[in-house]
matplotlib code that plots the C-alpha trace (Angstrom):
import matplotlib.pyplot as plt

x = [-2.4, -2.8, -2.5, -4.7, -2.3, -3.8, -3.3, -2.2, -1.3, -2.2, -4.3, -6.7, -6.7, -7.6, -10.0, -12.1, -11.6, -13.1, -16.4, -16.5, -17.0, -19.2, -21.8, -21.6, -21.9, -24.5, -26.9, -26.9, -28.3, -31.1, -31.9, -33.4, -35.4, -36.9, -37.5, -38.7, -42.2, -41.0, -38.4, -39.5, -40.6, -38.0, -39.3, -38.5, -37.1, -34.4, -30.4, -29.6, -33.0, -32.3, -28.9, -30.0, -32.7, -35.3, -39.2, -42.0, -43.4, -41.8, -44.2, -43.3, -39.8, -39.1, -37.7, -36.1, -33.6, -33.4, -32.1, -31.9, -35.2, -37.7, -41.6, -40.8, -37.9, -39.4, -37.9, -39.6, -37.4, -34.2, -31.4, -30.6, -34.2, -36.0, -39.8, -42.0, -44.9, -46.3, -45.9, -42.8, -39.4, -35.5, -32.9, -29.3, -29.0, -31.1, -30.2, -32.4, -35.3, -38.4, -38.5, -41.8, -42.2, -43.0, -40.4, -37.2, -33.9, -30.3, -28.6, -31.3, -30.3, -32.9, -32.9, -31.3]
y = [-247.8, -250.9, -250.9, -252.9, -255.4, -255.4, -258.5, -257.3, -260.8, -261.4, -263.9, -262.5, -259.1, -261.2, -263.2, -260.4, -258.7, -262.0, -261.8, -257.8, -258.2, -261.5, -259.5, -256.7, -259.2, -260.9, -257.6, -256.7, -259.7, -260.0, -256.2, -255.4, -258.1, -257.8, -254.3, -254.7, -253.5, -249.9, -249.4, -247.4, -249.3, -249.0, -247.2, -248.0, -244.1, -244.8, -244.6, -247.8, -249.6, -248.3, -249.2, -252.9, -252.2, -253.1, -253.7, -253.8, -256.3, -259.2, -258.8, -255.3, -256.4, -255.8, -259.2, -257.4, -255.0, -257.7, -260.8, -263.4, -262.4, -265.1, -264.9, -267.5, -265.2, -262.8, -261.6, -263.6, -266.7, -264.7, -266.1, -262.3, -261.6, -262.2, -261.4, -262.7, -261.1, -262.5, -258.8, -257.1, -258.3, -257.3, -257.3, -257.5, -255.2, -252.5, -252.2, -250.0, -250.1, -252.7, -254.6, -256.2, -260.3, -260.0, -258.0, -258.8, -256.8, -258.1, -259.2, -262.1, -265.8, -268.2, -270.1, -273.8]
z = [-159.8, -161.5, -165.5, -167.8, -170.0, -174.0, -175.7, -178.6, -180.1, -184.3, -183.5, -180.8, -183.2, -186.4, -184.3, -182.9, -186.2, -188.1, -185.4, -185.5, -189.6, -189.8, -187.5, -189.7, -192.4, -190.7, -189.6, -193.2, -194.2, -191.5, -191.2, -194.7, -194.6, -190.9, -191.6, -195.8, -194.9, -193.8, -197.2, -200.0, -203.2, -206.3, -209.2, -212.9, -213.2, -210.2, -211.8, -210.4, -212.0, -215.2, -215.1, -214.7, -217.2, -213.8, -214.3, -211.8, -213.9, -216.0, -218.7, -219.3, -220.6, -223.8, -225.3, -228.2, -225.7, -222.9, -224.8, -222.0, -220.3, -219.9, -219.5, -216.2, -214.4, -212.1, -209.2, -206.6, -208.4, -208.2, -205.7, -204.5, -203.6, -199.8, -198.7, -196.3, -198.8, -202.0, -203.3, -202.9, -200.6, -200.7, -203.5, -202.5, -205.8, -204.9, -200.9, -198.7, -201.5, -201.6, -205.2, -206.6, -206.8, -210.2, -211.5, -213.5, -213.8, -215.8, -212.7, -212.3, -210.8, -210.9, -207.0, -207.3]

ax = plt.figure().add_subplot(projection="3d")
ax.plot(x, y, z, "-o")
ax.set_aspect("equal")
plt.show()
């Protein structure tokens, strides 16, 4: 009976380790956004919208409590958001939910 040899070398492990996570990496990425239409929308009463003090609309913020929000930032100009839509897309924030284009939370990053 033959026996199989592992190559059990740092290298080849820390290799296939290094491709094994940037795929992972990589279908995280893709996969919300391929499948946005079918995620449930984020409501203003979720923990982790209120936490970040989220709005389905920008014009709903109250200046007064959200000092650095402007009348221009809305999520559709955010770096962490993705859509196809005009309406609604991904948020790297809120994972697994479906965020309006016109709304606004604190961890806003206008696009460069």
């Amino acid at each position: 009976m033959e026996q199989s040899i592992i190559d059990l070398k740092r290298r080849n492990i820390l290799k296939k380790s290094l491709f094994g996570l940037s795929a992972v990496v990589a279908a995280s990425i893709i996969a919300p956004s391929v499948y946005a239409d079918d995620l449930p929308e984020l409501t203003e009463d979720d923990p982790m919208a209120i936490g970040l003090g989220y709005k389905k609309d920008t014009a709903t913020v109250d200046g007064a409590v959200q000092t650095k929000h402007t009348a221009e930032q809305s999520c559709s100009s955010c770096v962490l958001y993705t859509s196809k839509s005009d309406t609604a897309g991904t948020c790297t924030i809120f994972a697994g939910k479906q965020v309006s284009a016109t709304g606004w939370c604190t961890a806003y990053a206008k696009k460069a």
